[in-house]
C-alpha positions as CSV (number, residue, x, y, z in Angstrom):
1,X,88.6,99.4,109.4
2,X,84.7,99.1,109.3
3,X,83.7,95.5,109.9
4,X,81.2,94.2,107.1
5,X,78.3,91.9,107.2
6,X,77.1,90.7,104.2
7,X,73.5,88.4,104.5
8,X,72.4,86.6,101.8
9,X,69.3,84.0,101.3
10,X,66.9,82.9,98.6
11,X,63.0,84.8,99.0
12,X,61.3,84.5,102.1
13,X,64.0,82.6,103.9
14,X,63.9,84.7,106.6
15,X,66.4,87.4,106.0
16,X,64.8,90.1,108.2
17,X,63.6,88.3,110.6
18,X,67.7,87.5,110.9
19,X,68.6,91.7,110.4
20,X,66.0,92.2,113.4
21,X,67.4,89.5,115.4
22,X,70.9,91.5,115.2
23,X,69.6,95.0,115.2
24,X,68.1,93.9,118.8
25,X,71.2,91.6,120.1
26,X,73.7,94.4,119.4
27,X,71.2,98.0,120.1
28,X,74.5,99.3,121.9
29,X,76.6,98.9,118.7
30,X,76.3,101.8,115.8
31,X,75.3,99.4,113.0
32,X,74.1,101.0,110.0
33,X,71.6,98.6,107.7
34,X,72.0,98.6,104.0
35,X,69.1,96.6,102.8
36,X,68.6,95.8,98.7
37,X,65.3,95.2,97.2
38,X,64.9,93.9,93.6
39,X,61.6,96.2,93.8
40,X,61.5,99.9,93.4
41,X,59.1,99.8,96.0
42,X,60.5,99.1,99.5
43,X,59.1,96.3,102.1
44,X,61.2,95.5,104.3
45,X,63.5,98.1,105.1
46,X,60.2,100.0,106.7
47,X,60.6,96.9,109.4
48,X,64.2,97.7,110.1
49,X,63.5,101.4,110.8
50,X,62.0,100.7,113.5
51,X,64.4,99.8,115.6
52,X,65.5,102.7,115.6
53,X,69.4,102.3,113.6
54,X,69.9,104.2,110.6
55,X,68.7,102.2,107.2
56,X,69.9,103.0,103.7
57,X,68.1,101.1,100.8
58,X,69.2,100.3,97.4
59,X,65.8,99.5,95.0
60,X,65.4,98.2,91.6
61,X,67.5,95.2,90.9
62,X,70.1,93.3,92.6
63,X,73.5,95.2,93.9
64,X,75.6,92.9,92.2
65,X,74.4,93.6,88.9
66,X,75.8,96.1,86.3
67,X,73.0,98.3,87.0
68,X,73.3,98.8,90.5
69,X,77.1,98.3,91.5
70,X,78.3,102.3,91.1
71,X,75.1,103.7,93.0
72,X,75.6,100.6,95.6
73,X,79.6,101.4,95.8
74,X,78.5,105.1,95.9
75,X,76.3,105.0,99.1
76,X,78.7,102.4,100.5
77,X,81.7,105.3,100.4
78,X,79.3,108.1,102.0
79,X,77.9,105.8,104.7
80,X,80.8,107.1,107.3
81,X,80.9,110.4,107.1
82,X,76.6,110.4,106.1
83,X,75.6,108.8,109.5
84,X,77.9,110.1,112.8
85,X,77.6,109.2,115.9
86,X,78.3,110.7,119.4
87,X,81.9,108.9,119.2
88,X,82.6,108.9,115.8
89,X,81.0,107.0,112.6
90,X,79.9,103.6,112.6
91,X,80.7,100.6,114.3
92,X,79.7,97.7,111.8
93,X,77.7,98.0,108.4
94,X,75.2,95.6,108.1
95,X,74.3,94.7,103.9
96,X,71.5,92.4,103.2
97,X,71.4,91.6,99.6
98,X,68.5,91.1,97.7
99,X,67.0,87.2,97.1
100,X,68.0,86.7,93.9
101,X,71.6,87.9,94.6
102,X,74.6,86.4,93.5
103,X,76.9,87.9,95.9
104,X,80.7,85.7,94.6
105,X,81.7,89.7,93.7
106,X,81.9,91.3,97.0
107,X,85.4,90.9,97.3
108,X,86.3,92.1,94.1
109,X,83.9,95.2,94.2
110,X,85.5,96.3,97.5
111,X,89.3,95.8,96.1
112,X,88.8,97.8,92.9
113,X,86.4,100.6,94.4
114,X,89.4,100.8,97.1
115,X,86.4,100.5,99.7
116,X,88.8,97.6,101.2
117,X,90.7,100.1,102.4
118,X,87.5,101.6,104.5
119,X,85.9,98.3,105.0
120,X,86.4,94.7,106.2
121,X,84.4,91.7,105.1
122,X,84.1,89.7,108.2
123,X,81.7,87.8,107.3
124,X,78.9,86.2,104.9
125,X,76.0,84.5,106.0
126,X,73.1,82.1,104.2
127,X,69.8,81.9,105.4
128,X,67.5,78.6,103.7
129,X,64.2,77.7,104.1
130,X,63.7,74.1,104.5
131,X,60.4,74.5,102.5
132,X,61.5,75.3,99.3
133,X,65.7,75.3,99.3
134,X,66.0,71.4,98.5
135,X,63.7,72.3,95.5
136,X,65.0,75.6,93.9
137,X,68.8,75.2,94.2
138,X,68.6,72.9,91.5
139,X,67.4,75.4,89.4
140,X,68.4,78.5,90.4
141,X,72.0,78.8,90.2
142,X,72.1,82.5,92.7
143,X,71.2,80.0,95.5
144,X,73.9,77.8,94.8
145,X,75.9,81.2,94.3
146,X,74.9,82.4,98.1
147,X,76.1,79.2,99.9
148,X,79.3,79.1,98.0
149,X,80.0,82.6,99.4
150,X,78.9,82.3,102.7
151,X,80.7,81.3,106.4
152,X,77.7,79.8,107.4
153,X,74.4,78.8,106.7
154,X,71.5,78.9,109.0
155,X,68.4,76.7,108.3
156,X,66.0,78.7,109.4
157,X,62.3,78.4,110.1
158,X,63.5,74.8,111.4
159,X,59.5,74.7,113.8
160,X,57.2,74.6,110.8
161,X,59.4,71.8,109.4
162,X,59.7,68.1,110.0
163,X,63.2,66.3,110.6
164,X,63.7,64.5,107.3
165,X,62.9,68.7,105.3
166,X,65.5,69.9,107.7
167,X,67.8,67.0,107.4
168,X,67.4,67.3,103.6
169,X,68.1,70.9,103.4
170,X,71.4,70.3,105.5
171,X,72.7,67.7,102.9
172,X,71.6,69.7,99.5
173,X,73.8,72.4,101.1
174,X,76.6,69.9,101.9
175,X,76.6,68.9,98.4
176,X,77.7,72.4,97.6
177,X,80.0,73.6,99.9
178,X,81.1,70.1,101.8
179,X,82.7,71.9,105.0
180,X,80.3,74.7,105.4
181,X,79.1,75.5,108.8
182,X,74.9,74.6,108.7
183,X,73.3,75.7,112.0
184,X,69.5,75.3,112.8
185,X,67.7,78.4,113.6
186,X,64.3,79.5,114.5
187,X,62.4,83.0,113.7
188,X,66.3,84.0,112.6
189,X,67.3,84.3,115.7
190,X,71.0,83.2,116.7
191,X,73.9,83.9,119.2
192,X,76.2,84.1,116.5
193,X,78.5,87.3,116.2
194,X,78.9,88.6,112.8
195,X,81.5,91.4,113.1
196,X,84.4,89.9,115.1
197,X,85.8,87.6,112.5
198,X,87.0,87.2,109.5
199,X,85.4,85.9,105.9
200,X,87.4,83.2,105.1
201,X,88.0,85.1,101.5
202,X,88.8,83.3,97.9
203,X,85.5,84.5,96.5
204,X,85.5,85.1,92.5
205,X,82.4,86.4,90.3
206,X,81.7,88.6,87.8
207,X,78.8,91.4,88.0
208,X,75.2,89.8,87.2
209,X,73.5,90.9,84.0
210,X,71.5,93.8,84.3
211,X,68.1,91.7,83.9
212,X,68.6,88.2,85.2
213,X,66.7,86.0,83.0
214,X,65.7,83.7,86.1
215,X,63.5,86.7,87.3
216,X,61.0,89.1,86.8
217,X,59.4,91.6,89.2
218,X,56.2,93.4,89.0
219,X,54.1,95.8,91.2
220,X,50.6,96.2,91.2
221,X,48.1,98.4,93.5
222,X,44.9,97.2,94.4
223,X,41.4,98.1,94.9
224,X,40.2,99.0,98.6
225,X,38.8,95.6,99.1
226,X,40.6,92.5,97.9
227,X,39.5,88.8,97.3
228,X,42.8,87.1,97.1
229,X,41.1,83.7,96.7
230,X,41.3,83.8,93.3
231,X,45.5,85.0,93.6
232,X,45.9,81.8,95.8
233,X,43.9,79.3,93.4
234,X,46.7,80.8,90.7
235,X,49.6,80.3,92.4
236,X,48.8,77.1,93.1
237,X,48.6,76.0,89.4
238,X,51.9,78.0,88.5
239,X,54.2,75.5,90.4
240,X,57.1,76.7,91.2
241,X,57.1,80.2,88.7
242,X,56.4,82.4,91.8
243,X,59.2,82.9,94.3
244,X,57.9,86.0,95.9
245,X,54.6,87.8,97.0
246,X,54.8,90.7,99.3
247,X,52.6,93.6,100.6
248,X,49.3,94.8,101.9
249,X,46.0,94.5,101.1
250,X,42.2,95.9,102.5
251,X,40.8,92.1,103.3
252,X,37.4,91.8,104.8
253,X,37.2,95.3,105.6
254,X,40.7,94.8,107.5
255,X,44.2,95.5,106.4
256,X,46.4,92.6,106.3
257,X,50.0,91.9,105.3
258,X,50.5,89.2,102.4
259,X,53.6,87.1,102.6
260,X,54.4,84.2,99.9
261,X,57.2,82.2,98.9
262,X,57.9,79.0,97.9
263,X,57.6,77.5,101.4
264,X,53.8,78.5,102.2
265,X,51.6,81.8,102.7
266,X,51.6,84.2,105.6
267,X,48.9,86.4,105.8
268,X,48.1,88.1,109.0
269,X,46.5,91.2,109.9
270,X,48.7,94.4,109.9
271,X,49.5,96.8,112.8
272,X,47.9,99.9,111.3
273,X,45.8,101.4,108.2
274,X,48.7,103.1,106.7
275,X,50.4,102.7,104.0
276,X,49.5,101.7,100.5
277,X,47.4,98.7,99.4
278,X,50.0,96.9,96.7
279,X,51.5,93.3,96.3
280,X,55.0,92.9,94.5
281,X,55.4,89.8,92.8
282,X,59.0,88.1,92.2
283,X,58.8,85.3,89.1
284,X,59.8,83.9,86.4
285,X,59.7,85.5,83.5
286,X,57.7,83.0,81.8
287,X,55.0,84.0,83.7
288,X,54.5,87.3,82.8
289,X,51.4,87.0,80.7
290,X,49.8,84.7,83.0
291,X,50.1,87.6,85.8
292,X,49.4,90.1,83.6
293,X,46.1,88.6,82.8
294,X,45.5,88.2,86.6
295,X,45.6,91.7,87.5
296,X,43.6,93.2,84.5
297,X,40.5,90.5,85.6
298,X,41.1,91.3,89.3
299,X,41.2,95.0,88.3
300,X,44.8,95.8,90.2
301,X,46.8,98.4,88.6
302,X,50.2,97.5,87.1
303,X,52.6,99.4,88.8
304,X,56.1,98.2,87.6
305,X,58.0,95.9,85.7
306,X,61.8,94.9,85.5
């Protein structure tokens, strides 16, 4: 059978940083990615195509969810015979689920679709972000929900964080799942293998509702040139609403990627002038009007909404 790897990790906790980490470590294996994205339009799966391996993506909500579980088990079925290799089909699949994911149903999914009989779960990893984990799990029950189904949980991003965050981080996860395997990792990089075990099983959920009322997503494009002063002074004042911010936008003249979550801002310039000049936001729902009002004085177009 197909070894399975399932990652899973709150927003911005460094879950493709993790997926390139692996896609370089095992560039002889024939991995194929499946990457989900809660938005319809696609960030990160862009990243992984450049190394080269085959990526499939599932947009639009999480793959967990009643709304996404037939097309997910759907391309999950085709992926062997859809990408062949010189020796055959695939080695190892690679899934990363989506943020907001509450994975507990992977087991069951596989067993009724009879994809268990194609695929094995070896294993489930966590990624947390020291900067904001401690804070959300209390609140969010899908985090809580990703560490209870994982093998291990790496505490990523563990340079830009002081001892007593880390140490923190570590216990909050210890308080739910006492025995779980925590490792400290930097720019999700690890000498972990994810294919050559197996998940230690028991998992039990049911499929998440098809909107989640913990979240909202929205997409807007923006003008050519962007002041995103004004974005920053908001998010600021909105706490702990905003769990996502990702994109590009024409800054100073320059294009630059913008990166938010909970745990700080990353905004750097980006590699080329392609590709379109749009931020997707991931929030709570509460916040709608407040971002709605946003966009309409900054003049961005709204784009989506789920």
């Amino acid at each position: 059978m197909i070894p399975l790897h399932l990652v899973t990790g709150f927003l911005g906790s460094g879950k493709t940083s993790f997926l390139l980490d692996v896609a370089a470590r095992f560039k002889d294996r024939k991995l194929v990615f499946l990457v989900n994205e809660f938005s319809r339009h696609t960030v990160d799966p862009e990243q992984l195509a450049f190394t080269g391996m085959p990526v499939v993506a599932v947009r639009g909500g999480s793959i967990f969810c009643r709304c996404l579980v037939t097309e997910f088990l759907g391309l999950l079925g085709e992926l062997p015979g859809r990408f062949s290799f010189s020796s055959g089909g695939p080695e190892a699949v690679v899934i990363e689920a989506s943020g907001i994911a509450d994975p507990r149903s992977v087991e069951s999914m596989l067993r009724e679709s009879r994809l268990d009989r194609v695929y094995r779960l070896a294993s489930v990893t966590g990624l947390a972000d020291p900067g904001s984990f401690v804070k959300l799990v209390a609140v969010l029950p899908n985090i809580r929900a990703q560490v209870l189904a994982s093998d291990v949980v790496f505490v990523n991003k563990t340079d830009l964080y002081g001892e007593s965050e880390v140490r923190a981080t570590e216990e909050a996860i210890r308080r739910v799942k006492p025995n779980l395997r925590i490792v400290r990792t930097q720019h999700g990089r690890t000498d972990w293998s994810p294919f050559a075990g197996e998940h230690a099983g028991g998992l039990a959920g049911n499929y998440g509702a098809c909107r989640d009322p913990h979240f909202a997503c929205a997409a807007f494009r923006l003008p050519e040139m962007t002041d995103l002063d004004q974005l920053r002074a908001a998010v600021a004042q909105w706490e702990d609403r905003v769990y996502r911010i990702k994109g590009r936008a024409r800054i100073h003249e320059k294009v630059h990627t913008v990166d938010y979550s909970p745990g700080g801002w990353n905004i750097r310039e980006a590699a080329g002038e392609s590709g379109d000049h749009r931020l997707v936001f991931i929030f709570h729902p509460s916040l709608e009007g407040e971002l709605s009002r946003l966009g309409q004085r900054l003049r961005w177009e709204a784009e989506e909404k789920i």
